[in-house]
C-alpha positions, 0 to 999 in steps of 0.5 A, a space after each residue: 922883945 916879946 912874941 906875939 901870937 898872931 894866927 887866924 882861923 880858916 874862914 878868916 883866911 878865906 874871907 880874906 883871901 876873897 876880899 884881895 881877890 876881889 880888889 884886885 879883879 876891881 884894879 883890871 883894865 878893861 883892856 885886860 890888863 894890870 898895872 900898879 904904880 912903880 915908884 922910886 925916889 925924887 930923882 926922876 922928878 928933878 932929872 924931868 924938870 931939868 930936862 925941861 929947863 934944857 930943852 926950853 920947855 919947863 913949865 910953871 904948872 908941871 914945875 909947881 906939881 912936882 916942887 910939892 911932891 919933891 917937897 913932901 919927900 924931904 927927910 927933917 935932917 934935909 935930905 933925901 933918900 933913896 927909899 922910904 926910911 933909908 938913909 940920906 943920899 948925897 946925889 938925891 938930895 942934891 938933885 932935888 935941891 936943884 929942882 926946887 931952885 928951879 921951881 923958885 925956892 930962896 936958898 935962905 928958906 928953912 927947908 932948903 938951908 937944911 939941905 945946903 947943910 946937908 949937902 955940904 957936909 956929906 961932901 958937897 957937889 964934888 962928892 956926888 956921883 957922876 951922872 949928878 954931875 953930868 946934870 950940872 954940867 949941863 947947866 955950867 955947875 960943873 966942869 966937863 974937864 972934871 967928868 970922865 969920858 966915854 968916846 963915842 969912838 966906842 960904837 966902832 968896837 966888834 962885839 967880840 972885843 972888850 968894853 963894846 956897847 954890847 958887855 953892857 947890860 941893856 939898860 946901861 948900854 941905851 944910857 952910855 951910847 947916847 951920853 958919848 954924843 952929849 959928853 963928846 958935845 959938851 954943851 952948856 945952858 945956863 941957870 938963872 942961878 949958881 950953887 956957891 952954898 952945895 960946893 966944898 972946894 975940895 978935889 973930886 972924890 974918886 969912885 969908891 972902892 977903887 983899888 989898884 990894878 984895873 980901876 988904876 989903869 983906867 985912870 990913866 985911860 981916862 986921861 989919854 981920852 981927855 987929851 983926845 978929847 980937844 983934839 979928836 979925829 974930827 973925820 972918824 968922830 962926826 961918823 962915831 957919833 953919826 953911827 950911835 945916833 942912828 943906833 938910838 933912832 933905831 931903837 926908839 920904841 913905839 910910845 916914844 921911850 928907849 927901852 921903857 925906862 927914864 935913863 936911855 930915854 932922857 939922854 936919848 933926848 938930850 942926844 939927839 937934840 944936840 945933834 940938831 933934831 929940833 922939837 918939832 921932829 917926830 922921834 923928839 916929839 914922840 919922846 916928849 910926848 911919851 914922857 907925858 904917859 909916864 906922869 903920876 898926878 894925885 894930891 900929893 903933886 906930880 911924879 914920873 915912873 922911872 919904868 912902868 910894868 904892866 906885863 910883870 904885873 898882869 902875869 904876877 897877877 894871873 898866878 896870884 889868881 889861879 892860886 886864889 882858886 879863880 876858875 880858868 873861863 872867868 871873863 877876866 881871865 879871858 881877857 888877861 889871856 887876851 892881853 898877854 898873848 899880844 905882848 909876845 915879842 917875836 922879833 929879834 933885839 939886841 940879845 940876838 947879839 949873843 943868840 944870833 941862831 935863838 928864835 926869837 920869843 918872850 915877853 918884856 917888862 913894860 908896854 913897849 920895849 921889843 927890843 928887850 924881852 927878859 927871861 924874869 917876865 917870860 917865866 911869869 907869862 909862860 906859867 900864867 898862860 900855861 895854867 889857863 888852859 887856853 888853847 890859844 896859848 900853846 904855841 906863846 907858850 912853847 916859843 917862851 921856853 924855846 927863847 927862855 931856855 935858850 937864854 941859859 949862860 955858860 954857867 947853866 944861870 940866867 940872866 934878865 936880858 942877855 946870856 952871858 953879859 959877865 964881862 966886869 972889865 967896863 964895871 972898873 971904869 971910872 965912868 960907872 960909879 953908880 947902879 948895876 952895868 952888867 946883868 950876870 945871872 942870878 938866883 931869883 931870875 934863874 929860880 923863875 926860869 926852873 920853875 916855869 921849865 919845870 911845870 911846863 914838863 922840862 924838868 928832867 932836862 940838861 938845862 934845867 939839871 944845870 941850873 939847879 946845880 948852879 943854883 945849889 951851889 950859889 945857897 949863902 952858907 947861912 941858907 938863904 939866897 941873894 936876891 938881886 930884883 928884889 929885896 933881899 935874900 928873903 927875896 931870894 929864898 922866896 924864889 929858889 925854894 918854890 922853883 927847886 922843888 918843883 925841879 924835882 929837889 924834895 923837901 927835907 934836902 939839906 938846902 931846902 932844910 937850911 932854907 927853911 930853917 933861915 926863913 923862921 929864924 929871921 920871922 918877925 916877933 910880930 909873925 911878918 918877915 921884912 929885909 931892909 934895902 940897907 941889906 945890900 950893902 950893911 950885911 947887918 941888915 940881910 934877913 932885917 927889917 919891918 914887916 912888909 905884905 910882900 915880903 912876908 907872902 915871899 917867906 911863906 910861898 918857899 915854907 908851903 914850898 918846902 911843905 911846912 905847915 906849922 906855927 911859923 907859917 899860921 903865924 905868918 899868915 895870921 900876920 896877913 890877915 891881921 893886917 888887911 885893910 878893909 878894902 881887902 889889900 895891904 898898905 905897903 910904904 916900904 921899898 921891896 924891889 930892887 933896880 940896882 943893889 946898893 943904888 935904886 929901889 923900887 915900890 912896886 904898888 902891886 906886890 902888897 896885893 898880888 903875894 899875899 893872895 898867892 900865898 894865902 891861895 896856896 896856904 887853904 889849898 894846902 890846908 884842904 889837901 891839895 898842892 900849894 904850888 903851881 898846878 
């Protein structure tokens, strides 16, 4: 494959740079803040439609919006995937497949033969995973006897002890503790159709990659809890589920979501109305209502966002344009600060569970989800406000990092949500074939948290010298750095680099060598950098991939980082500019950010914007002399 040359004078880098900087101060609210779409695959859109068919509140109009979207997306074998130019998904497909029945296309259509096919040949609906399988059970498609159970008996474990709701990680504990009332309930709303042509007649697949040892003895649990299940302690199991609906409602947030994220949300709603909360009640109306918020409409149909992440963005931008050299009393910056300021979370939540004596403190993802701050946006905020200057900001600023290096686990890491959430006893369960259940640390979220520490004057501290010790030792042997919210290892190198020097690691240390060296063997012929989602499961992958504006903003953050100043970074930075539109962003198709490795991938529509500003802001500032990182 031929190398091409791909590198841009200064002035062509500054007027690009000026151009996405203009276009991102362009997409601000007036309110001060940022948000980009996030977008994900056609299972949100098919799981709100059958969540309306459920409820008894579809309509034609919404139906019809999102059939064009769900139609737009099919692949030519029939399926679905995951993420743009993924592989085919078994489970997606046959969501979506459900979806566009609902909306009233004949099975004997082209487009749905095509995914029949598919369907069948993947294994059919006895292959999918289980909260597919969920759906359809809902809906009579399958039997609940054929789904594994989880009691809501569950919610009366102490936190000490294992397999409580709290060694979940938060998104997997808002989803499992109203799923016990609805599997405990077993209700059934008939279709006005069956699905013969998705089934094989085969057994039931067993989760993959189950092993004897613990997968085996939960088996076997599973079926002591079937017996149970036709005849529970009728007493101890109306208190059960009485305890995990007051939970819910507890946990309600104010635009009517559950955590900010559709999983907890719809099973939040299905629960609750099956335990006689009607329509008209205010926590279901506020649900339904505050799905509406969540609906994407352009030409292209009707979409739900699995999560929205305007605090992630707003802060993301705000460095993206401190590095562009905008001056710290612009007016938007002004009202950024505003913005973000009043986003703080000072409450308590359920990471207090295992923090009971930390001060509450931080920053959460989306609008709202007090409940939930994470250590990932807190960093972002802490150095964001920090490098405004803002008076104001001082204490936001210190009460952050108090949550935030409080939340370091045993092992000197960070997680997102809770300190030391490792416990993989409920990741055997038969119930948890899909997605992450547990929020362990890990190397791009405890980079952040160093690197905010660092340039807020705790480099030289216990916490932070633990940290980076772990995060040396969790270097991949090849150099790089598994990225968990993001794809992949250049994600993950992209975050450790940066963050390590600022700790006070110097440039030509092995890891930080090694790293680079990593980076420019994995540069694209074209000067980019790009990893495939495949990489997390296809370790042919890591490091592969199409050019992306973000990923490619990743590799040369951590290379000016490391102080490299060569052809591999004018090469990367040519790639930037050679491939700006002329509205001044980037076009971006391919999935970058990361749910769950190996399950659930996001696109964030910012980060083709916000990254290569960062890295084109720190490139000239390195080429005029002065630090190519936060100041």
């Amino acid at each position: 494959m031929t190398t091409i040359e791909t590198t841009a004078p200064a002035d062509q880098v500054a007027a690009a740079l000026e151009s996405a900087r203009d276009h991102l101060l362009g997409l601000q609210s007036p309110a001060g803040w940022w948000k980009g779409e996030l977008e994900t695959n056609v299972t949100m859109d098919a799981e709100d439609l059958m969540l309306r068919e459920f409820l008894g509140i579809r309509t034609a109009e919404e139906t019809a919006e999102a059939a064009v979207w769900i139609r737009s997306q099919q692949r030519s074998d029939g399926s679905w995937a995951t993420f743009y130019e993924g592989p085919p998904d078994l489970s997606t497909t046959i969501e979506a497949y459900v979806a566009l029945r609902l909306a009233g296309d004949p099975p004997e259509d082209v487009h749905m033969r095509r995914a029949a096919a598919f369907v069948v040949g993947a294994g059919g609906i006895e292959a999918s995973r289980v909260f597919t399988r969920i759906w359809l059970a809902l809906f009579g498609q399958w039997s609940w006897d054929e789904l594994p159970v989880m009691p809501p008996e569950m919610m009366y474990l102490p936190s000490w002890f294992p397999l409580n709701v709290y060694d979940w990680a938060c998104w997997a504990r808002q989803t499992i503790v109203p799923l016990t009332i609805v599997g405990s309930l077993r209700p059934v709303r008939a279709l006005p159709f069956d699905l013969p042509e998705l089934r094989t007649g085969m057994r039931p697949r067993r989760p993959p990659g189950r092993r004897p040892g613990w997968g085996t003895a939960f088996q076997g649990l599973d079926r002591v809890l079937h017996v149970y299940e036709k005849a529970p302690v009728r007493r101890l199991r109306r208190a059960a589920m009485r305890r995990a609906a007051e939970w819910i409602v507890a946990r309600q947030e104010l635009d009517g979501s559950w955590g900010g994220i559709q999983p907890p949300w719809v099973y939040s709603l299905l629960a609750l109305h099956l335990l006689g909360y009607g329509l008209d009640h205010p926590v279901i109306r506020r649900g339904l209502d505050g799905l509406d918020g969540f609906i994407v409409r352009d030409e292209k149909g009707r979409r739900l966002e699995a999560c929205q992440s305007p605090v992630w963005d707003t802060v993301l931008a705000m460095n993206a344009l401190w590095d562009a050299g905008l001056p710290a009393g612009h007016p938007a910056m002004t009202r950024a600060v505003d913005w973000v300021l009043g986003e703080e979370i000072q409450g308590p939540g359920d990471w207090s569970v295992r923090r009971p004596d930390l001060a509450p403190g931080g920053w959460a993802f989306e609008f709202h989800n007090d409940g939930y701050p994470d250590t990932d946006d807190t960093a972002e905020a802490v150095l964001a406000l920090r490098r405004s200057g803002d008076p104001r900001a001082r204490e936001a600023v210190r009460r952050g990092v108090r949550w935030m290096a409080g939340m370091v686990s045993r092992d000197g890491a960070f997680g997102a949500f809770d300190a030391d959430n490792t416990r993989t006893l409920c990741t055997k369960l038969p119930f948890c074939d899909f997605g992450a259940v547990i929020d362990p640390p890990s190397a791009d979220v405890t980079a952040h948290v160093v690197e905010a520490l660092a340039h807020t004057g705790h480099a030289r501290t216990p916490v932070v010298w633990r940290a980076v010790s772990w995060l040396l030792k969790a270097q991949e042997d090849d150099g790089s750095w598994f990225g968990r919210w993001g794809a992949n290892h250049v994600y993950g190198t992209g975050s450790v680099v940066p963050a390590l020097v600022a700790a006070g690691v110097t440039p030509d240390k092995p890891a930080i060598r090694r790293a680079v060296a990593w980076l420019a063997a994995h540069q694209n012929p074209d000067g980019g950098w790009g990893e495939d989602m495949r990489s997390y499961r296809d370790p042919s992958w890591i490091g592969r991939g199409r050019s992306t504006p973000s990923q490619t903003a990743w590799a040369l953050l951590a290379l000016l980082a490391a102080g490299e100043r060569g052809e591999v970074v004018d090469r990367g930075v040519g790639w930037l500019v050679e491939h700006q539109r002329p509205d001044g962003t980037w076009d971006e198709d391919h999935f970058t950010g990361t749910g769950f490795p190996g399950d659930f991938y996001i696109n964030y529509h910012l980060y083709r914007l916000v990254f290569p500003v960062s890295a084109l802001g720190r490139y000239l500032s390195a080429r005029d002399g002065t630090a190519g990182a936060p100041a």
